[in-house]
C-alpha positions in Angstrom: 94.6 91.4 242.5 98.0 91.3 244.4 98.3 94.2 247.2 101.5 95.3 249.2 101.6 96.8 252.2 104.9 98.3 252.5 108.0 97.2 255.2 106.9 98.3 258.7 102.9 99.4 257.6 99.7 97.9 257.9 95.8 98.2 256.4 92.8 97.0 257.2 89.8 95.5 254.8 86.7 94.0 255.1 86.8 90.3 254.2 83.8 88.4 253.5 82.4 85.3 254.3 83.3 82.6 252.0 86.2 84.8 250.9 89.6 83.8 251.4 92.9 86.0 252.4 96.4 85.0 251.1 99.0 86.2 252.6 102.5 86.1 250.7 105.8 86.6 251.7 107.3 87.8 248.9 110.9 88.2 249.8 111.1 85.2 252.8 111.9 85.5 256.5 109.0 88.2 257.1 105.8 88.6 259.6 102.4 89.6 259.1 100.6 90.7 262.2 96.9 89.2 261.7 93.7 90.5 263.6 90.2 89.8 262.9 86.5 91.1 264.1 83.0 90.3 263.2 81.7 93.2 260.9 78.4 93.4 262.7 79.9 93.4 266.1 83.6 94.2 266.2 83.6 93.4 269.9 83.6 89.9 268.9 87.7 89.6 268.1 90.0 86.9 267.3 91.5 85.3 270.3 94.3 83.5 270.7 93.6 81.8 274.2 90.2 80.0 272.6 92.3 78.9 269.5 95.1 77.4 271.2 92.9 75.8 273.9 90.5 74.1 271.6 93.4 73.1 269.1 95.3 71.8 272.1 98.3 72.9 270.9 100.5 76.4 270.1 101.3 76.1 266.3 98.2 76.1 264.0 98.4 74.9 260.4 96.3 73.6 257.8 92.4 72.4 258.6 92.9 74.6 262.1 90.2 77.0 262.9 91.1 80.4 264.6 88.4 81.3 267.1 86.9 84.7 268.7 86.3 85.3 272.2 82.9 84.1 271.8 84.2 80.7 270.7 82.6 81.0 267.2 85.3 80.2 264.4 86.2 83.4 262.6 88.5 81.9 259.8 90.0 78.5 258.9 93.5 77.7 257.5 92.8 76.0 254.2 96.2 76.3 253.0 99.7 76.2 254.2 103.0 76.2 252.9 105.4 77.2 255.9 103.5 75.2 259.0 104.9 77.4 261.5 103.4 80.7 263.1 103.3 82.4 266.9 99.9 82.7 268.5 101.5 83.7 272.1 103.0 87.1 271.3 101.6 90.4 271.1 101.6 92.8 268.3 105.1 94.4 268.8 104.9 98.3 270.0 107.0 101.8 271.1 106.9 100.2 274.2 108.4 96.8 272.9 110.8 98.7 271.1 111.6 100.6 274.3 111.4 98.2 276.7 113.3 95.3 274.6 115.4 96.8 272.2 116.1 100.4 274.4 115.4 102.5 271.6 114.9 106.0 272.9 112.7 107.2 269.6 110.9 103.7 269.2 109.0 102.9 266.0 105.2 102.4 266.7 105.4 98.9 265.8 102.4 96.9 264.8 100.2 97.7 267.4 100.8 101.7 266.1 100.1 100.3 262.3 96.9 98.4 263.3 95.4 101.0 265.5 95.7 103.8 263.0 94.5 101.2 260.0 91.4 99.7 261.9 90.1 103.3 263.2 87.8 104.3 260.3 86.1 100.7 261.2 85.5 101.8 264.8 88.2 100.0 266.5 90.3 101.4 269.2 93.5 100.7 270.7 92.1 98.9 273.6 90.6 96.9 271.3 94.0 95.0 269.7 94.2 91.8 270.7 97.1 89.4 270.2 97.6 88.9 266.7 97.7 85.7 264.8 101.8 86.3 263.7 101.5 84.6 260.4 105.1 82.9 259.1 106.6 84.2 262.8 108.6 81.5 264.8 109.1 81.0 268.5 110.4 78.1 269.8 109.5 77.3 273.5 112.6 75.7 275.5 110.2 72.4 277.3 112.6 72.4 280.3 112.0 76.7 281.5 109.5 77.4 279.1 111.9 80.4 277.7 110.4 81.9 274.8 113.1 82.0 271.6 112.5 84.4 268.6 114.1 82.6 265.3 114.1 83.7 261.8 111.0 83.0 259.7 111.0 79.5 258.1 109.0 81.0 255.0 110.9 81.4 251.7 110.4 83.8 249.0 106.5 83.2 247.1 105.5 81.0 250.4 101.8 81.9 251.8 99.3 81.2 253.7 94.9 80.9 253.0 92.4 81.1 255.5 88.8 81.3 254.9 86.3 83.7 256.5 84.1 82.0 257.9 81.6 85.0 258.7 81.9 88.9 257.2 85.1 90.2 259.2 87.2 93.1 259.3 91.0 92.5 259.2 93.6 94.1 260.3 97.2 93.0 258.5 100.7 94.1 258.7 104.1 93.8 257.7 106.0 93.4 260.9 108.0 96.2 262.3 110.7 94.2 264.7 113.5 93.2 264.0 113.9 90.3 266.0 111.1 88.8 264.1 112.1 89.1 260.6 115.8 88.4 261.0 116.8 92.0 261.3 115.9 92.9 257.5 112.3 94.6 257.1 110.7 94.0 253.9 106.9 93.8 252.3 103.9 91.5 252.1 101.7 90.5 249.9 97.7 89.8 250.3 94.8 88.8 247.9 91.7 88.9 248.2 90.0 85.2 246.7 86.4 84.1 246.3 85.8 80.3 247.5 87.4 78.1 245.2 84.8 75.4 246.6 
């Protein structure tokens, strides 16, 4: 079954191990904000320093494993149809929105989304982590290391699969900044799969 979350929302949903989560982008050129934690334990939490260290590289793809902070692998990518996603940024806030963009009555961004959609599971604020920014694109400048925020590279129906690799609890949003979605807000996708294998 094919779920939305609506432009500038998020939810949260227990995913299973062996299950798989596809995430769609429906329209193109939009972000979902991904965080995981272990069911039993939700201080265990995706990390994005342990991924990128053990991949040895910033832009994870198909066969990469994302880690936690206890270096145990919390979900693979089994499939992939854009290539490119951000693991350096942070979920995108009022205070990005303020800081950034000068809004003076900011949205509450992602961060706002995810903490309201992972508190019935226990999970506070403090608890967010960076987020696995599925189909966002940064480009690094190799000579200053300046940090560029292009458009998306997915087209409409393009997705992503990764595969829980222990019971989790996931927190998923459509992106709420503009900057990140080519300054057009719109929905995503998600199913729910059982192991194809």
């Amino acid at each position: 079954m094919t779920n939305e979350i609506a432009p500038r929302c998020g939810v949260a949903f227990k995913l299973d191990k062996g299950q798989q989560l596809k995430i769609v982008d429906p329209k193109g050129e939009q972000v979902a904000d991904l965080v995981a934690y272990r069911q039993d334990d939700i201080h265990e939490v995706i990390s994005s320093g342990r991924s990128l260290d053990y991949a040895s590289k910033i832009y994870l793809t198909k066969g990469d494993p994302l880690y936690s902070n206890r270096s145990n692998v919390m979900l693979e990518i089994v499939e992939d149809m854009v290539g490119r996603h951000d693991f350096l940024l942070t979920p995108c806030s009022a205070d990005t929105f303020r800081i950034i963009y000068g809004d003076e009555h900011p949205h509450r961004g992602c961060f706002g989304n995810l903490a309201e959609a992972l508190s019935p599971f226990g999970i506070i604020p403090d608890q967010i982590p960076t987020a696995f920014n599925v189909f966002m694109n940064v480009s690094i400048d190799a000579a200053t290391g300046v940090l560029r925020v292009e458009p998306p590279l997915s087209k409409p129906g393009d997705y992503i699969v990764l595969k829980a690799k222990m019971d989790l609890v996931i927190g998923l949003t459509a992106c709420s900044a503009e900057q990140s979605n080519n300054y057009a807000f719109k929905p995503i996708h998600y199913e729910i799969l059982l192991d194809a294998q």
